[in-house]
C-alpha positions in Angstrom: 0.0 0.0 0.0 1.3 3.6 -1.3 1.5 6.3 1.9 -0.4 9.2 0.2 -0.6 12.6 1.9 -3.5 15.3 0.1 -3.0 18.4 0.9 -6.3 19.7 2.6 -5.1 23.7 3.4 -1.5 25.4 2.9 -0.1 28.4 4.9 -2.4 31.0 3.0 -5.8 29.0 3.5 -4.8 28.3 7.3 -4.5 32.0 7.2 -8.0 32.5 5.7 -9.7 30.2 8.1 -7.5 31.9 10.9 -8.6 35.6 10.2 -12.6 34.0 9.3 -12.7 32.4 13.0 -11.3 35.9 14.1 -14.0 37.9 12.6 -16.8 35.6 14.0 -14.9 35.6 17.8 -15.0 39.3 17.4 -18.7 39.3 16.0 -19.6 37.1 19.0 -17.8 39.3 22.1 -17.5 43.0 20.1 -19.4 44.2 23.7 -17.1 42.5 26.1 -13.9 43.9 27.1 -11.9 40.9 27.7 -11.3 37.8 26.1 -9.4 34.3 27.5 -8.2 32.3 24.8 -6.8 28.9 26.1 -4.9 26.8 23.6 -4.9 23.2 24.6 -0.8 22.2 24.2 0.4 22.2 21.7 -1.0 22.9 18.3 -4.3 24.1 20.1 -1.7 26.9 21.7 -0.1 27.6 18.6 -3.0 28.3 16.7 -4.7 30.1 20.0 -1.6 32.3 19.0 -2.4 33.1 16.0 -5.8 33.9 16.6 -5.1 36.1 18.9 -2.7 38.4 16.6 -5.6 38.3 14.3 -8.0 39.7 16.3 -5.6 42.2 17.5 -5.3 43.2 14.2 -9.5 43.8 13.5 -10.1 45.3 17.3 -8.8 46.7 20.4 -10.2 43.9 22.8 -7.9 42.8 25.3 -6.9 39.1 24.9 -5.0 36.9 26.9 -3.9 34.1 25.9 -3.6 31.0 28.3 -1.8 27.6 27.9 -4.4 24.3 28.7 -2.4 21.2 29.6 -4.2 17.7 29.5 -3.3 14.2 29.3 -4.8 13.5 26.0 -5.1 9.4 25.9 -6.3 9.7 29.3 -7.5 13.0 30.5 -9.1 12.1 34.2 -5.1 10.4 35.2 -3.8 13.7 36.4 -5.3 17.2 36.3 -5.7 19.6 33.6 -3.5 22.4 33.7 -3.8 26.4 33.2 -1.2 28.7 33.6 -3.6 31.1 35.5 -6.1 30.7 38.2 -9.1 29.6 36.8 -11.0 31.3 39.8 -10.1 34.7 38.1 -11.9 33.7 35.2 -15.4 34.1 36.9 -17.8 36.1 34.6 -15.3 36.4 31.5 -15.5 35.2 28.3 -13.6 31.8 27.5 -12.7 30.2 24.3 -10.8 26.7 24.2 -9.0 25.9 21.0 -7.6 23.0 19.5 -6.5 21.8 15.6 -8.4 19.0 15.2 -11.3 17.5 16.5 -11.6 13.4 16.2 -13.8 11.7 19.1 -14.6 14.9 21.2 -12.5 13.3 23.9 -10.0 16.0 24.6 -12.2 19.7 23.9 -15.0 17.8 26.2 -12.6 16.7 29.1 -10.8 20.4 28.2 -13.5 22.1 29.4 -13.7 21.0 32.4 -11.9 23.5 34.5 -14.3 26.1 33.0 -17.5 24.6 34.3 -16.4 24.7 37.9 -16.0 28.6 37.9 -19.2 30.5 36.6 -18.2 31.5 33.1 -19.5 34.1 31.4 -19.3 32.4 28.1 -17.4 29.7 27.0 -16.9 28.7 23.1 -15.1 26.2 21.6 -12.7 26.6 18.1 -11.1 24.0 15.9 -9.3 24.4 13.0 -10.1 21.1 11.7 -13.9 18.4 13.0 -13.5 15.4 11.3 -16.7 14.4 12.3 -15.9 11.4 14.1 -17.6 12.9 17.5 -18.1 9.9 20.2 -19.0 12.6 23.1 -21.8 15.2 22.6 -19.4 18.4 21.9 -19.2 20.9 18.9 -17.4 23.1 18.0 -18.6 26.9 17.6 -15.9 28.3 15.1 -14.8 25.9 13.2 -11.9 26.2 9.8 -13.0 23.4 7.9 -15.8 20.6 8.7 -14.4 17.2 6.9 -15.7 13.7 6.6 -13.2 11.3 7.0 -12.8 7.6 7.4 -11.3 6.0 10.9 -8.3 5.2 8.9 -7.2 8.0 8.0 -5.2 10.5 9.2 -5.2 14.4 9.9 -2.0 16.0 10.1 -1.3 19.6 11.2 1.9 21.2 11.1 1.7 25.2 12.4 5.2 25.6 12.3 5.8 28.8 10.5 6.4 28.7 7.3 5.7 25.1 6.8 1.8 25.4 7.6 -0.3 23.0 6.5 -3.1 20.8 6.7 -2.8 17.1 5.4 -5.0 13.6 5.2 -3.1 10.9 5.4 
């Protein structure tokens, strides 16, 4: 059997989605004055990164940008990490991001931390939802919705300048 990769987005349509999920963040929250973005480690932080230069580029809301640690083949062994208190988050505005959605398994269990403080808001973002969900999540902002079959493969690299999106 041949290994094929298909390229699903290169650095300029990562780009496009980017800004797009910007616009709508910025749609959603233009009243609020603060926004938490937590990027699930790693690829969920980098593109929580980029996100957050894009919408510093359309507006003047104040973002911060927070790094979500969680033990994703098995997310209840140890607890999920922030690198804030989460008590301070109590009536603000919370978006988790992540690359690529497969089961659910990760951006539910991710959100956990959230739902024990009282929230103002909390939305979800992924660059890729393969539509393979086996817990009840979905993602508000979303790059590109794809249906895939188990055997294959999504690969992100946010490196800069090698992004890209491939199936494997």
């Amino acid at each position: 059997m041949v290994d094929t990769k298909t390229l699903l987005l290169d650095k300029k349509a990562i780009q496009h989605r980017i800004d797009r999920i910007a616009y709508q963040l910025y749609e959603d929250n233009y009243k609020e004055n603060e926004l938490f973005i937590a990027g699930i480690h790693d690829r969920g932080y980098i593109l929580a990164k980029k996100i957050e230069k894009a919408l510093a580029k359309l507006s003047n809301m104040n973002t911060t940008l927070l790094k979500l640690e969680i033990d994703k083949d098995n997310p209840l062994s140890k607890e999920i990490e922030i690198d804030t208190d989460v008590k301070m988050l109590k009536g603000k505005v919370v978006v988790v991001v992540d690359d690529v959605l497969n089961s659910g398994k990760t951006l539910m269990y991710s959100l956990r931390p959230f739902l024990e403080v009282r929230v103002k808001k909390l939305r979800t973002v992924l660059l890729i939802d393969r539509d393979h969900k086996r817990y009840p999540i979905r993602a508000n902002y979303v790059g590109l919705r794809l249906s895939t079959t188990l055997k294959e493969h999504v690969s992100v690299n946010l490196k800069s300048g090698e992004e890209a999106v491939y199936l494997e």
